[in-house]
C-alpha positions, 0 to 999 in steps of 0.5 A, spaced: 902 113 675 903 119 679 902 120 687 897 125 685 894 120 680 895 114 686 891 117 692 885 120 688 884 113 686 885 111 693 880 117 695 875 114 689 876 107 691 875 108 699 867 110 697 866 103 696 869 101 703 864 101 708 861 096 702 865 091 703 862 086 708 866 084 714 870 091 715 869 092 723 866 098 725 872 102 728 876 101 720 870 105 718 871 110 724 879 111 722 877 113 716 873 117 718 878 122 721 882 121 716 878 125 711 876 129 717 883 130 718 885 130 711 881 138 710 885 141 715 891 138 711 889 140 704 888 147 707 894 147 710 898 144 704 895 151 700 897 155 706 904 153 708 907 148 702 904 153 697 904 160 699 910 160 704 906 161 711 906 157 716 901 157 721 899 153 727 893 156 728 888 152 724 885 148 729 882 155 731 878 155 725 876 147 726 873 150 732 868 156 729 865 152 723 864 146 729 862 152 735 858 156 729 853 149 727 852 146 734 849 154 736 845 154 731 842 147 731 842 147 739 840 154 740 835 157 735 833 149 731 836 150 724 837 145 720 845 142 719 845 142 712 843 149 713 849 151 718 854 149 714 853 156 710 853 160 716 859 156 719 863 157 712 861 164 712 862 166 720 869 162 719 872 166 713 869 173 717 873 171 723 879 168 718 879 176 714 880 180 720 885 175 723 888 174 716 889 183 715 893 183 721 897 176 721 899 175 713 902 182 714 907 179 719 914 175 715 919 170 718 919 167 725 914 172 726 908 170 722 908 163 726 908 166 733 903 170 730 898 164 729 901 161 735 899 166 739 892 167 736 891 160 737 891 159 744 888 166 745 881 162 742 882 156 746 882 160 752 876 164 750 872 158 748 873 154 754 871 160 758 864 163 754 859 160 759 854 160 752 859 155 749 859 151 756 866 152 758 871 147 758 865 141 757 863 144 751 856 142 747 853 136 747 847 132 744 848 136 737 843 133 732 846 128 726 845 130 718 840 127 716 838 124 708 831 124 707 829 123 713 835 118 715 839 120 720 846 120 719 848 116 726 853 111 724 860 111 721 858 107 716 853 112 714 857 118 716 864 116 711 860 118 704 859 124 706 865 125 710 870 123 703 865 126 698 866 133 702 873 130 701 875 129 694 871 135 692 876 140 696 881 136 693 879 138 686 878 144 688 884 146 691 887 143 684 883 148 681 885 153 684 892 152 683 892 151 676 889 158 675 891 164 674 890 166 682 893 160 684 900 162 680 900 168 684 900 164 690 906 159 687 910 165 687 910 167 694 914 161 696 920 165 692 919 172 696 914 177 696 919 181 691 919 177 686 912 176 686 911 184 686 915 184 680 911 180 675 905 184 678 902 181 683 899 183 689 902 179 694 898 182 700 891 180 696 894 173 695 896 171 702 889 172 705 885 169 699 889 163 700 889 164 708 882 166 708 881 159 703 885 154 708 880 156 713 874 155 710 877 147 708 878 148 716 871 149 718 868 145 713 872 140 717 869 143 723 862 143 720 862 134 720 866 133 726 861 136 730 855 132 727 858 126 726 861 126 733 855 130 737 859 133 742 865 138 743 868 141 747 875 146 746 881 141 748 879 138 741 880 145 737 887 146 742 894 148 740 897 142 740 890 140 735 894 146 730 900 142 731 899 136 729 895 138 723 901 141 720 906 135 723 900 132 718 901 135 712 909 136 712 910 128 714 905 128 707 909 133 703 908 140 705 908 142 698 902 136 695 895 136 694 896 129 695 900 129 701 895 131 706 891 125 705 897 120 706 900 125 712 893 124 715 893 117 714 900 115 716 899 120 723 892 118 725 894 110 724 901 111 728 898 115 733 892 110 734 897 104 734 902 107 739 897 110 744 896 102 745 902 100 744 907 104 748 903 103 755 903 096 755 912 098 753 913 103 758 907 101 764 905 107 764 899 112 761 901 118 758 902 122 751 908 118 750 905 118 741 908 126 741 915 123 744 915 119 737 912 123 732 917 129 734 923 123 732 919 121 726 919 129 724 926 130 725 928 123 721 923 125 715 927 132 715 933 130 715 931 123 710 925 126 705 926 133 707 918 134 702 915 128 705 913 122 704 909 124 697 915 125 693 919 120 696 913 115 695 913 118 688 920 114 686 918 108 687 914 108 682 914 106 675 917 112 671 912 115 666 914 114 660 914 121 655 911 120 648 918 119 643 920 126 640 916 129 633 919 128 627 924 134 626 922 138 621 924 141 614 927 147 614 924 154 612 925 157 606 930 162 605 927 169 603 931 173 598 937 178 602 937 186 601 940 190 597 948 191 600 947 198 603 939 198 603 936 200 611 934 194 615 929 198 619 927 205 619 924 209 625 919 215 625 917 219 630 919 214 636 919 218 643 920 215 650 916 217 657 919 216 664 912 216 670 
């Protein structure tokens, strides 16, 4: 069985967790980030391990689907199913118009790009007084289902993993497509792209402007699943782990984003009680790890845990090669000094 094969599994049985009687409340919540987290990831998977972009920015984008539903459903009354159009679609504007500027950008420089912008948007979040500053927004309403709202973790974890398979799937399809062969071949250089027809300019930003969307989707959930937000959840350093998540995983699989999230998000929450109790103190000491834990995967398993994970499991076994087959009858030879091949008219136009 692949890694592939493995996680989607594990992602289809994961629906029936919250079933099973017993699980404590805050595994469910867990799992609930995880999926959270998993969208950015599999955005960022396309972006970076496929289309060789490197951005640190995609917390911002978390930030506009988030910001966009709570306005809207705080301010004017829309309903949170309906937002979610309005979120993906203010998000994929502002992903455009980012995107023209930033995909045009190569090497060190596209990141720095991304890093720039991101904090940009940090700030002008926490200083709009429309978007309450640096407290941010509270008392958005939950998604309801037939009237039922969705206030509980367990209520909200089949939305959240449902949202999550699909953006898999679709992720899958798009790169088994013809658009998703353009956007494979950006990895290798512009120049080979070019040469084989392909409009390297166009696919950057289709694939920029889909990793945002995966991105506010996630937004979209956070907001009305957590109720409240603020801009300190949508920061720079938010961008960062989102993409230490994605190349602990496997930078370059579909599947990796779902196990680079879980591995993060479980390490983070066992270090954060683990460390102060160690060392005596409180602070962030969980970034001091991942940055070894980075260092240590890129030396080790330089493509993430993904394929790494992927050796340790039974071989496929390929079907026994056809039988060979008979061979093809020979047609009669030409006439010793006969034409093999004769030409008329045959003319060649350079421009």
């Amino acid at each position: 069985m692949s890694v592939r094969k493995l996680v989607f599994a594990a992602v289809a049985a994961s629906l029936l967790f919250p079933l099973v009687p017993g699980v404590p409340t805050f595994w469910i919540t867990l799992c609930n980030y995880i999926g959270l987290f998993s969208l950015v990831a599999v955005g960022l998977v396309l972006l970076t391990g496929v289309g060789g972009m490197t951005s640190f920015g995609q917390a911002a984008f978390v930030g506009f689907g988030a910001y966009t539903t709570a306005v809207l459903t705080l301010y004017y009354g829309f309903s949170p199913w309906l937002t979610v159009f309005a979120s993906l679609a203010v998000t994929g504007l502002l992903a455009l118009l980012l995107g023209l500027v930033t995909v045009r950008l190569s090497g060190h420089y596209l990141p720095l790009g991304t890093l720039a912008w991101g904090i940009a948007i940090f700030f002008l979040l926490g200083n709009t007084t429309y978007l309450g500053r640096y407290d941010g927004l509270f008392g958005i309403p939950p998604l309801t289902i037939a009237g039922v709202p969705l206030t509980g973790s367990r209520e909200a974890y089949f939305v959240i993993w449902v949202c999550l398979a699909g953006a898999m799937l679709l992720t899958l399809n798009l790169l088994n497509s013809r658009a998703g062969r353009a956007i494979r071949a950006l990895r290798e250089g512009t120049q080979a792209a070019e040469s084989c027809g392909v409009n390297t300019a166009r696919a950057k930003l289709v694939v920029f402007v889909y990793a945002a969307l995966l991105a506010a989707l996630s937004g979209w959930l956070y907001a009305h699943i957590q109720r409240a937000i603020s801009p300190g959840t949508f920061s720079i350093g938010a961008g960062i782990e989102y993409l230490l998540m994605a190349v602990i995983g496997g930078v370059g699989h579909v599947a990796g984003a779902v196990l680079g999230a879980a591995v993060v998000t479980i390490l983070e929450d066992i270090l954060q009680d683990v460390l102060p109790a160690l060392l005596g103190s409180t602070g962030p000491y969980e970034i001091i790890v991942f940055g070894i834990l980075l260092v240590v995967i890129l030396q080790t398993a330089p493509t993430g845990l993904s394929p790494l994970l992927a050796r340790l499991l039974p071989a496929r076994q390929d079907p026994p090669p056809p039988a060979p087959a008979p061979a093809l009858p020979q047609r009669p030879k030409s006439a010793r000094g006969a034409p093999l091949l004769e030409l008329q008219s045959v003319r060649k136009a350079f421009g």
